[in-house]
C-alpha atoms as a printed R data frame, in Angstrom:
    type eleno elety resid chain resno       x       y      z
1   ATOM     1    CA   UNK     A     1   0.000   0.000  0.000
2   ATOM     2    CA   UNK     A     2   1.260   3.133 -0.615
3   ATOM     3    CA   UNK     A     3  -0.201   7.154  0.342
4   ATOM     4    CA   UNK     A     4  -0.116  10.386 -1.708
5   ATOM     5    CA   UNK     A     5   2.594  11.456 -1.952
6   ATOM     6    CA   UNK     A     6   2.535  15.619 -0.197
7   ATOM     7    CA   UNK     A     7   5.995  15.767  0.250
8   ATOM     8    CA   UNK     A     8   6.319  18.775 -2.466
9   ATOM     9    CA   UNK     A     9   3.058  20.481 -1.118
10  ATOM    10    CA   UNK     A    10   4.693  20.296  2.188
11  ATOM    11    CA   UNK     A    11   8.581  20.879  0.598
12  ATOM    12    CA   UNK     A    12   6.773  24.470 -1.238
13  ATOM    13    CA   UNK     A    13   5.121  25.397  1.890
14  ATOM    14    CA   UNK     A    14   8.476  25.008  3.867
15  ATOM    15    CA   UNK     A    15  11.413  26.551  1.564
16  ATOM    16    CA   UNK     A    16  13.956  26.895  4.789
17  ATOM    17    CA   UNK     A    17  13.440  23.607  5.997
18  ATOM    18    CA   UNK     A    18  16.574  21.685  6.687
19  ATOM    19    CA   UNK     A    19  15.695  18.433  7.868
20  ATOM    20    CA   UNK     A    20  15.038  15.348  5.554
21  ATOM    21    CA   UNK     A    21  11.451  14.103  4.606
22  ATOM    22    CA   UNK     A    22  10.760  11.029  2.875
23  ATOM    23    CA   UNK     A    23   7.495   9.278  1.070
24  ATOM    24    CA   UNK     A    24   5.809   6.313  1.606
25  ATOM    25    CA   UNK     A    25   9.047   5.385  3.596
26  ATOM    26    CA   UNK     A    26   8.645   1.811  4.809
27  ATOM    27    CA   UNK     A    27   8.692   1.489  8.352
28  ATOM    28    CA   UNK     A    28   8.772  -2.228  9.240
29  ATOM    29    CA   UNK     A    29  12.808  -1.519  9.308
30  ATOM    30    CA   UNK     A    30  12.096   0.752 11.936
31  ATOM    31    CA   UNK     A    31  10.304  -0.587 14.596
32  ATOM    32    CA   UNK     A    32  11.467  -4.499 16.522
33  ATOM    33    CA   UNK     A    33   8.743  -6.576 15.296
34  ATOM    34    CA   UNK     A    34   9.591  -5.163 11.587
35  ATOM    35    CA   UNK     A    35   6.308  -4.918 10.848
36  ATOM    36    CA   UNK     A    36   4.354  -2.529  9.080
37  ATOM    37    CA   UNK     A    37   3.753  -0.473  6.047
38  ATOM    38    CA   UNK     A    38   5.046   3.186  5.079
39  ATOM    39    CA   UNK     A    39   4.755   6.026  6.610
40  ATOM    40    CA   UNK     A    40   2.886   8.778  3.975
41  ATOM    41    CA   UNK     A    41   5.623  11.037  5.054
42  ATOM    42    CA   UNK     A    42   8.957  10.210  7.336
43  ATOM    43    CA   UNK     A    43  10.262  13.569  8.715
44  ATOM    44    CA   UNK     A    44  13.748  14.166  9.991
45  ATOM    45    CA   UNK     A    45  14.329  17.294 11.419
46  ATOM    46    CA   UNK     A    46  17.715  19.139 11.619
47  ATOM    47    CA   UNK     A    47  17.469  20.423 15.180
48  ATOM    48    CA   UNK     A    48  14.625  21.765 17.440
49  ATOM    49    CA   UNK     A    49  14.464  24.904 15.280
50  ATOM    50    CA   UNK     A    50  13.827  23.772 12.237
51  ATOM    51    CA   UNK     A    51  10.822  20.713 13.998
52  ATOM    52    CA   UNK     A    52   9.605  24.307 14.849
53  ATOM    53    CA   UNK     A    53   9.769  25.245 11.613
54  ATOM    54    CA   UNK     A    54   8.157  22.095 10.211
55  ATOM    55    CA   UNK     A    55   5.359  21.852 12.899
56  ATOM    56    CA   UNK     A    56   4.671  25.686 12.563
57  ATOM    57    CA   UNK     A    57   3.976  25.814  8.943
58  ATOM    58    CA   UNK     A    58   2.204  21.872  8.475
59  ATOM    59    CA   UNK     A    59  -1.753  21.872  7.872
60  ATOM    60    CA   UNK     A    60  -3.201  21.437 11.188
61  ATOM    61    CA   UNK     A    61  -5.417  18.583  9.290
62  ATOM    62    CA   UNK     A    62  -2.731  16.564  8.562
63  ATOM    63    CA   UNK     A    63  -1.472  13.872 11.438
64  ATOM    64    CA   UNK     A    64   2.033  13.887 13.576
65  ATOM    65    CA   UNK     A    65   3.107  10.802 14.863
66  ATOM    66    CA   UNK     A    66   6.438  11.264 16.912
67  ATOM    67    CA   UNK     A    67   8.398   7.294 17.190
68  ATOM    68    CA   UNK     A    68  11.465   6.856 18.954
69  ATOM    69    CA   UNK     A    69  13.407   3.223 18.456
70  ATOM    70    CA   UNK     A    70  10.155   1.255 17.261
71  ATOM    71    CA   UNK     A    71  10.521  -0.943 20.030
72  ATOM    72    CA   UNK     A    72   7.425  -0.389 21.857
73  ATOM    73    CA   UNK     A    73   4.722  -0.501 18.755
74  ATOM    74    CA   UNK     A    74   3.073  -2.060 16.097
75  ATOM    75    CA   UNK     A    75   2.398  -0.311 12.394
76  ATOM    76    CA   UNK     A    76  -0.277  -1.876 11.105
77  ATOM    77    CA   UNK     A    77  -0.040  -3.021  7.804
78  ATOM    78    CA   UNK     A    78  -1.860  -0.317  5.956
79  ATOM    79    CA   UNK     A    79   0.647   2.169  7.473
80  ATOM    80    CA   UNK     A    80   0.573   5.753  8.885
81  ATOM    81    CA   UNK     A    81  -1.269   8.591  7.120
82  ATOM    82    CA   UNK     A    82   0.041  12.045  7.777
83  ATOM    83    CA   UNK     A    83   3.491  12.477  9.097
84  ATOM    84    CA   UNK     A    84   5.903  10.286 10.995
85  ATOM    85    CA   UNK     A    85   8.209  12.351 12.883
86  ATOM    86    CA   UNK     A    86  11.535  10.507 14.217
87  ATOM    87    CA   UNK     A    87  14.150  12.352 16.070
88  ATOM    88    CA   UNK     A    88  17.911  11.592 15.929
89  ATOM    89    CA   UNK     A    89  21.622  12.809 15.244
90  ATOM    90    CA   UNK     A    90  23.325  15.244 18.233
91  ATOM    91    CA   UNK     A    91  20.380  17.616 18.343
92  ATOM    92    CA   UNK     A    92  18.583  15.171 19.887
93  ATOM    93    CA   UNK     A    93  21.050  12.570 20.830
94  ATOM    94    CA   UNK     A    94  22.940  14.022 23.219
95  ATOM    95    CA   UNK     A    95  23.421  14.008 26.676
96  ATOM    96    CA   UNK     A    96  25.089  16.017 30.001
97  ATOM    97    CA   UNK     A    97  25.690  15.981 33.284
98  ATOM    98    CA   UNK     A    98  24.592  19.237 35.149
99  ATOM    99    CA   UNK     A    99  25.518  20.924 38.535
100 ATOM   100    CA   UNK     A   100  23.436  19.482 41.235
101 ATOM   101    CA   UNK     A   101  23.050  15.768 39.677
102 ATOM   102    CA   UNK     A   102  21.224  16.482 37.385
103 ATOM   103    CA   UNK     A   103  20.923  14.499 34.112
104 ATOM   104    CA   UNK     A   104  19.632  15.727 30.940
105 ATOM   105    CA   UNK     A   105  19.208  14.124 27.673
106 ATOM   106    CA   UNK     A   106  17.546  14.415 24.303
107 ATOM   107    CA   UNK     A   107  14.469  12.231 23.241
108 ATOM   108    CA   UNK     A   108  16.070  10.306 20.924
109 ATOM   109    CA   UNK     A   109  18.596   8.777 23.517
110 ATOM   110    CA   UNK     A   110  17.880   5.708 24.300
111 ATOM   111    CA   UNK     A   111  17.292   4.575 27.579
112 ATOM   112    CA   UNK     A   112  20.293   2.315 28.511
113 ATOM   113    CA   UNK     A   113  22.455   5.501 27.489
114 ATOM   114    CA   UNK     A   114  20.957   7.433 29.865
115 ATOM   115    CA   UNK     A   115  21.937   5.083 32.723
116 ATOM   116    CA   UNK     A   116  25.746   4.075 31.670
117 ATOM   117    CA   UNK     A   117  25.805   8.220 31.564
118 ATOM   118    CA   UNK     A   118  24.365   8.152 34.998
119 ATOM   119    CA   UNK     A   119  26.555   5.924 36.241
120 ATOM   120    CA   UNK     A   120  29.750   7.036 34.887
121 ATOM   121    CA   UNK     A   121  29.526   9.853 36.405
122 ATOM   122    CA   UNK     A   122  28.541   8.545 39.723
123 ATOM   123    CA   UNK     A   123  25.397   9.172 39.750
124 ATOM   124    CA   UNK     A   124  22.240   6.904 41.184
125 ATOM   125    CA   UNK     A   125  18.512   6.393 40.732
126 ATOM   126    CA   UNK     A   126  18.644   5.961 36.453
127 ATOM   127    CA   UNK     A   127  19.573   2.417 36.602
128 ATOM   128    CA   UNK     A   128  16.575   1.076 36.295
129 ATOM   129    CA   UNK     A   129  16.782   2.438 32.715
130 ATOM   130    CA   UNK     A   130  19.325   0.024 31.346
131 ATOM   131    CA   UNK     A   131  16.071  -2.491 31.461
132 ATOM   132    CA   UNK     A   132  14.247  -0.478 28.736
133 ATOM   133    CA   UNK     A   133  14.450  -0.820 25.610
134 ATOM   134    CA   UNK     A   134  13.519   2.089 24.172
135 ATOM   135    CA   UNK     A   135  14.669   6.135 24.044
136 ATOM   136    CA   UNK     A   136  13.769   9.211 26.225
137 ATOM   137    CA   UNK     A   137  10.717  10.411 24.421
138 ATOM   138    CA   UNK     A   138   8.964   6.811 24.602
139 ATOM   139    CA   UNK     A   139   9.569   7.102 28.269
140 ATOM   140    CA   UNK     A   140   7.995  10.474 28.837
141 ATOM   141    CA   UNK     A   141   5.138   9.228 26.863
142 ATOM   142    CA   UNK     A   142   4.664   5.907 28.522
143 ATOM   143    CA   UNK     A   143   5.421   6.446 32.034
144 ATOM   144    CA   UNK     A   144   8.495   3.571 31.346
145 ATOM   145    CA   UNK     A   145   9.626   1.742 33.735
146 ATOM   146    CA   UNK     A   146  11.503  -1.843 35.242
147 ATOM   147    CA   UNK     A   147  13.098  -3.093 38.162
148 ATOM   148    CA   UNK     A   148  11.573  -0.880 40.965
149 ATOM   149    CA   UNK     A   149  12.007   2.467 38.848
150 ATOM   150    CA   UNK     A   150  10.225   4.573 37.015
151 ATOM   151    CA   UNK     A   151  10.288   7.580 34.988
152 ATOM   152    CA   UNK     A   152   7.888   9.403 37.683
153 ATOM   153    CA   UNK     A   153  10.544   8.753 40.204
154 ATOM   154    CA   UNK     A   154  13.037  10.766 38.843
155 ATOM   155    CA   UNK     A   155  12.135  13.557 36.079
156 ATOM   156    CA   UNK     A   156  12.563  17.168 36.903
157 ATOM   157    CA   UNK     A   157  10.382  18.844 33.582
158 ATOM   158    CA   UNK     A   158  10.630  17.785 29.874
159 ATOM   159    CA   UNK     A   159  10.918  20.201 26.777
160 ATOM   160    CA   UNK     A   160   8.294  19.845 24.083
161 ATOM   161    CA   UNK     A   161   6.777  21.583 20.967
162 ATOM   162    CA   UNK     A   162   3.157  21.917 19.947
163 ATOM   163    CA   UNK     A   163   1.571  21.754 16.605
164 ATOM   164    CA   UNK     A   164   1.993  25.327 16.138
165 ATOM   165    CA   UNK     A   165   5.997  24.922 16.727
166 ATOM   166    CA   UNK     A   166   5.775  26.908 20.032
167 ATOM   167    CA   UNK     A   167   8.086  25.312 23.004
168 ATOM   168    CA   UNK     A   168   6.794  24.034 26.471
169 ATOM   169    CA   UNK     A   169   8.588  23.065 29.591
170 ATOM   170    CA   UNK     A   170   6.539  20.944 31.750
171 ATOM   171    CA   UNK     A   171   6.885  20.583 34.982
172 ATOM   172    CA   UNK     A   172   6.626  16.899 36.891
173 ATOM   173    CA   UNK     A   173   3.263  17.802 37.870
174 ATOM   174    CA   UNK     A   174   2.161  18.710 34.862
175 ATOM   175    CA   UNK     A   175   2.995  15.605 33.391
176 ATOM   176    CA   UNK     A   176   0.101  13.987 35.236
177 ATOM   177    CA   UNK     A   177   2.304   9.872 35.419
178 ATOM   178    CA   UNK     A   178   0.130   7.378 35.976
179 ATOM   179    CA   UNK     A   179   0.963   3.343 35.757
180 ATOM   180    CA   UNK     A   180   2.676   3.282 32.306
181 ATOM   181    CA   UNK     A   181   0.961   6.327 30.897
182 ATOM   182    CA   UNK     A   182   1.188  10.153 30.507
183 ATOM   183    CA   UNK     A   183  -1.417  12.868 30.903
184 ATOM   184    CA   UNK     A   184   0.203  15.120 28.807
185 ATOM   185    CA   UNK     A   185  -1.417  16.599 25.900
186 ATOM   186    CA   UNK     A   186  -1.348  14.137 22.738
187 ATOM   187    CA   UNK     A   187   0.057  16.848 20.504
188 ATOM   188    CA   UNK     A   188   3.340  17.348 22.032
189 ATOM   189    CA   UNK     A   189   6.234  16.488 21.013
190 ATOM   190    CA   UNK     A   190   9.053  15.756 22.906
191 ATOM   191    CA   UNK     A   191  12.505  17.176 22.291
192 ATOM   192    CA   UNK     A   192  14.588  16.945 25.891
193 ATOM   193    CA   UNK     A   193  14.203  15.723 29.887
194 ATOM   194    CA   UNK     A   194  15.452  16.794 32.918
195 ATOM   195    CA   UNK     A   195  16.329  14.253 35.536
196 ATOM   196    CA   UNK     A   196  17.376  14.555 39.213
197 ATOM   197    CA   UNK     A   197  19.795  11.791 40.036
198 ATOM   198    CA   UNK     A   198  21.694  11.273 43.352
199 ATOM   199    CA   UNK     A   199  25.468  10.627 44.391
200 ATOM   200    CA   UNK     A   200  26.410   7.279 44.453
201 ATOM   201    CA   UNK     A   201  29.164   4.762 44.568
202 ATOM   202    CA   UNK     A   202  30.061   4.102 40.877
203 ATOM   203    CA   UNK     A   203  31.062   0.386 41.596
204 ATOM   204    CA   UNK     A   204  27.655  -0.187 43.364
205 ATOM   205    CA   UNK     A   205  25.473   1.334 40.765
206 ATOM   206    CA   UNK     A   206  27.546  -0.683 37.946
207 ATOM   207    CA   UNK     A   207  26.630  -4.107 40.117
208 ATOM   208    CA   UNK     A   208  22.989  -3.344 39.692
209 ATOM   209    CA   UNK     A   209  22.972  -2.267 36.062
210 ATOM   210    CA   UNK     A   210  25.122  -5.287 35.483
211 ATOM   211    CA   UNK     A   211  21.977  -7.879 37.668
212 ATOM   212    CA   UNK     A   212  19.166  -5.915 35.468
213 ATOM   213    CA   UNK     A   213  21.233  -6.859 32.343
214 ATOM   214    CA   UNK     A   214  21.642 -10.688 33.828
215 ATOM   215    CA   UNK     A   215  17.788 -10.609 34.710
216 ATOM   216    CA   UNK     A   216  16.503  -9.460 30.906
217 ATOM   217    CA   UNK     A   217  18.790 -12.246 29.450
218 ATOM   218    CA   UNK     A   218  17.742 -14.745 31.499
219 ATOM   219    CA   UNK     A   219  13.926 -14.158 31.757
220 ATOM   220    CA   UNK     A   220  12.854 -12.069 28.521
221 ATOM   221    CA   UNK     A   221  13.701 -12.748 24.553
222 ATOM   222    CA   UNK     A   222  15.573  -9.953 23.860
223 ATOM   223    CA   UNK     A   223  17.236 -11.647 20.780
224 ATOM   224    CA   UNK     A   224  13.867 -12.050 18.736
225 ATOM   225    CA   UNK     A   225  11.691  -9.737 16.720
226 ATOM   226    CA   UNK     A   226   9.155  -8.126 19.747
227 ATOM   227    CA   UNK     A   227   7.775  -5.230 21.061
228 ATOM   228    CA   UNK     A   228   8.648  -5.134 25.165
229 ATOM   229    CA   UNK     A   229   5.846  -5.887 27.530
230 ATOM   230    CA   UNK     A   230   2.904  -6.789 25.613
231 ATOM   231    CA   UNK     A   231   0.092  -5.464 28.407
232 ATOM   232    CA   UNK     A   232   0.274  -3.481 31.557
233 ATOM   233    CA   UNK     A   233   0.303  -5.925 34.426
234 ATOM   234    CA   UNK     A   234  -3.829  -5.395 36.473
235 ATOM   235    CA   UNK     A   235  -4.266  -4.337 39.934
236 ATOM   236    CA   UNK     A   236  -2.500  -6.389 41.943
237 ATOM   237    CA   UNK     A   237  -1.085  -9.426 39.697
238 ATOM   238    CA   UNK     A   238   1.315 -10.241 36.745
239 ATOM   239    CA   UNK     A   239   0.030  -9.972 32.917
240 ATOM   240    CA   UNK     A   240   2.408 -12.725 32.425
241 ATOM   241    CA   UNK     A   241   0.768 -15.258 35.273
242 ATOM   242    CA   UNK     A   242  -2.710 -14.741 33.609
243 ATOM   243    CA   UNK     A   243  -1.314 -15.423 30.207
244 ATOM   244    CA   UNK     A   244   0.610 -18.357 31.192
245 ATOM   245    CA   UNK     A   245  -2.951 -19.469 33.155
246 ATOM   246    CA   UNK     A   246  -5.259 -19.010 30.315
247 ATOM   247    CA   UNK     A   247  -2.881 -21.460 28.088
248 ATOM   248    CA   UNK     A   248  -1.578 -19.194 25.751
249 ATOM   249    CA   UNK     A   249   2.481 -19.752 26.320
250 ATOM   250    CA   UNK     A   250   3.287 -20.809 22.287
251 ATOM   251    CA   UNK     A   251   0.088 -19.571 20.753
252 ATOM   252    CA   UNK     A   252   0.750 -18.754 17.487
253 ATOM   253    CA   UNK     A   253  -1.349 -16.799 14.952
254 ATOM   254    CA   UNK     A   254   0.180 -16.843 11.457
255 ATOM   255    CA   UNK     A   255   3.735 -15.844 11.846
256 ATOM   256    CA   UNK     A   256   2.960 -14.351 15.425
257 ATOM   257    CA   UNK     A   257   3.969 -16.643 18.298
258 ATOM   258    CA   UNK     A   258   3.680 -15.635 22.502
259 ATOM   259    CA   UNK     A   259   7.082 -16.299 23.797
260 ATOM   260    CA   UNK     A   260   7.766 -19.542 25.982
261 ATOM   261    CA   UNK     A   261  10.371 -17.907 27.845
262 ATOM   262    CA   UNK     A   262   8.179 -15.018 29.039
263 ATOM   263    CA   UNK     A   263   4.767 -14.795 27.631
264 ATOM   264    CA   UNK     A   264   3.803 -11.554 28.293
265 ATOM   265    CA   UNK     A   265   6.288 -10.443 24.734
266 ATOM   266    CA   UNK     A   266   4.881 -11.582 21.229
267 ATOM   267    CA   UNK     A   267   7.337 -12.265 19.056
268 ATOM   268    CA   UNK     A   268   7.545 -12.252 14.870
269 ATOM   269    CA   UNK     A   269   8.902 -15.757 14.162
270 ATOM   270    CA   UNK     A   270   9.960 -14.410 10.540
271 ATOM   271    CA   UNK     A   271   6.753 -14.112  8.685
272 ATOM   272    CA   UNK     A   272   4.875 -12.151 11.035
273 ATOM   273    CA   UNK     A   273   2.795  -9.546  9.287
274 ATOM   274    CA   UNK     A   274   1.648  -6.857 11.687
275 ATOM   275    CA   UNK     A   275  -2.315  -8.042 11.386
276 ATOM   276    CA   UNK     A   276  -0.724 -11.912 12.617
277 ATOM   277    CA   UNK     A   277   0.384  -9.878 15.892
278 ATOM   278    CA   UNK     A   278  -2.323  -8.016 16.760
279 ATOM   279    CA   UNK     A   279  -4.712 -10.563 16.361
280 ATOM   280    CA   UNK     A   280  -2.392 -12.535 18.845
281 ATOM   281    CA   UNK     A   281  -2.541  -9.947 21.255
282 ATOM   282    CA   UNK     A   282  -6.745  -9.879 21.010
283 ATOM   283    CA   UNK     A   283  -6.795 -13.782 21.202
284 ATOM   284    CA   UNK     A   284  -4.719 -13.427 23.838
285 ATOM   285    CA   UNK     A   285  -6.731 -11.138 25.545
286 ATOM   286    CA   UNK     A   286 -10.310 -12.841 25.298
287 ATOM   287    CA   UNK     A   287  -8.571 -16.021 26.996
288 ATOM   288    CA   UNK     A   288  -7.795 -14.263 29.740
289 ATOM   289    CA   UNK     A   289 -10.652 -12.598 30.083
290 ATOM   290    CA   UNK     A   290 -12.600 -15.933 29.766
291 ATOM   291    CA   UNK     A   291 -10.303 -17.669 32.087
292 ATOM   292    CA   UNK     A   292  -9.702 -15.272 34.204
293 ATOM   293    CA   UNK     A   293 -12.218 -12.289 34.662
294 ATOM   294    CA   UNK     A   294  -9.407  -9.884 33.960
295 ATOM   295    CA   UNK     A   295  -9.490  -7.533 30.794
296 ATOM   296    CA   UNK     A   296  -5.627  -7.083 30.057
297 ATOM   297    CA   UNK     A   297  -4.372  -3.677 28.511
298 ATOM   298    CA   UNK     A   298  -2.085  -3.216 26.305
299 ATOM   299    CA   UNK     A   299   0.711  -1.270 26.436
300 ATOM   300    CA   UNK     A   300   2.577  -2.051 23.190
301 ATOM   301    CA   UNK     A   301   0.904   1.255 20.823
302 ATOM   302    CA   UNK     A   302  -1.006   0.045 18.055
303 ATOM   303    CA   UNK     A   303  -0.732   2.905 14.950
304 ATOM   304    CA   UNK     A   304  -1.878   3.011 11.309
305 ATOM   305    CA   UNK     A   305  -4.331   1.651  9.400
306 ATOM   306    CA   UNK     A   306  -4.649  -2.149  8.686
């Protein structure tokens, strides 16, 4: 499938714009199911300026769909009409360590990053980040979170732009956590965080990074094609138990397969095409939900059209 192509519409609107944009780019490369079709229009900005630039001049009408490192989602197979804005290179990639331990980083960053930055400089409490995998922005977003930390525990404010390019610096509060979510407003998007850390003993900090890293290997398949966490664990129990209860460890669908070593992560055996997963993830669901009582959420983002 592909869109129409408005990159020239959008390229004659925008005559100073710097950063890259790209039609029908396919974005089943892009995401860790790989997965999905094209995006009607992959943007790439330059630096914060010129995503001003971009976001100040596109048609309100048209969608923005901000993705970090794809490893949280599924594009369904129709792909994602309007714009597909992904973040990268040193505008957005960089981090630094500020007076007071504080730590702050761009959205595209990934997580882990984030924490060996932490840590090298001595610093504690962003650990927990070198069990996510995914970047900064996806964890504003998503509330992220593993290993007794999350991202409530610890940010300061994040930097964001609206759809009419203008900048906002929210506060903590204003970024309303709750259990794997955000309450901030949908348009945003992200650009930077702010994170208080605390001092710590370097060798201590590097033991714990080093047990999260033992504990993903040993308990998670981190070497296939998934997505993370495939549902926010209910009230009071484990997504993974209920799963594992309802008989679903190895249920396949098409190409689509839950994991035997943990079976809260789908996985894309090879063939997978995004429509296989998702209808894994329902099946999955109404099991539970039979067996159970319990109506799992996900927490994997589903985007596009099928």
């Amino acid at each position: 499938m592909t869109h129409p192509d408005i990159t020239p519409a959008l390229a004659a609107a925008m005559p100073a714009l710097r950063g890259r944009m790209l039609a029908n780019q396919p974005m089943a490369a892009l995401t860790w199911f790989r997965v999905g079709g094209p995006a009607q229009v992959l943007f790439t900005p330059a630096d914060e300026e010129d995503l001003a630039y971009f976001l100040e001049r596109l048609p309100t009408e048209i969608p923005v769909y901000p993705v970090g490192l794809g490893s949280n989602m599924i594009v369904r197979d129709g792909g994602i009409p309007g714009v597909v804005i992904r973040l990268g290179g040193r505008a957005f990639g960089s981090i630094t360590i500020e007076d007071g331990d504080r730590v702050r980083a761009g959205t595209a960053v990934p997580d882990v990053k984030v924490a060996r930055a932490a840590a090298e400089a001595g610093l504690d409490g962003l650990a927990f980040y070198r069990g996510i995998p995914g970047s900064i922005g996806g964890a504003l977003r998503m509330n992220a979170g593993a290993h007794g930390g999350e991202t409530t525990d610890c940010l300061i404010e994040a930097r964001a732009l609206d759809r009419q390019g203008r900048v906002h610096v929210l506060p903590h509060t204003e970024m309303k956590f709750v259990y794997r979510n955000s309450g901030a407003p949908e348009g945003l998007v992200f650009t930077s965080a702010l994170f208080q850390a605390r001092p710590g003993d370097k060798a201590a900090i590097a033991a714990e990074m080093d047990r999260i890293t033992e504990a993903r290997e040993a308990a998670q398949p981190i070497r296939e094609k998934t997505g993370g966490s495939t549902f926010k664990n209910p009230p009071g129990g484990k997504a993974w138990h209920l799963i594992d209860k309802a008989g679903c460890r190895g249920l396949r669908v098409g190409g689509a397969q839950v994991s035997e070593l943990h079976c809260n992560f789908l996985i894309n055996t090879g063939a997978a095409s995004a429509a296989d997963i998702e209808t894994l993830g329902e099946t999955v669901r109404a099991r539970v939900k039979e067996t159970s009582g319990v109506e799992l959420h996900w927490e994997i983002k589903r985007v596009g059209v099928g």
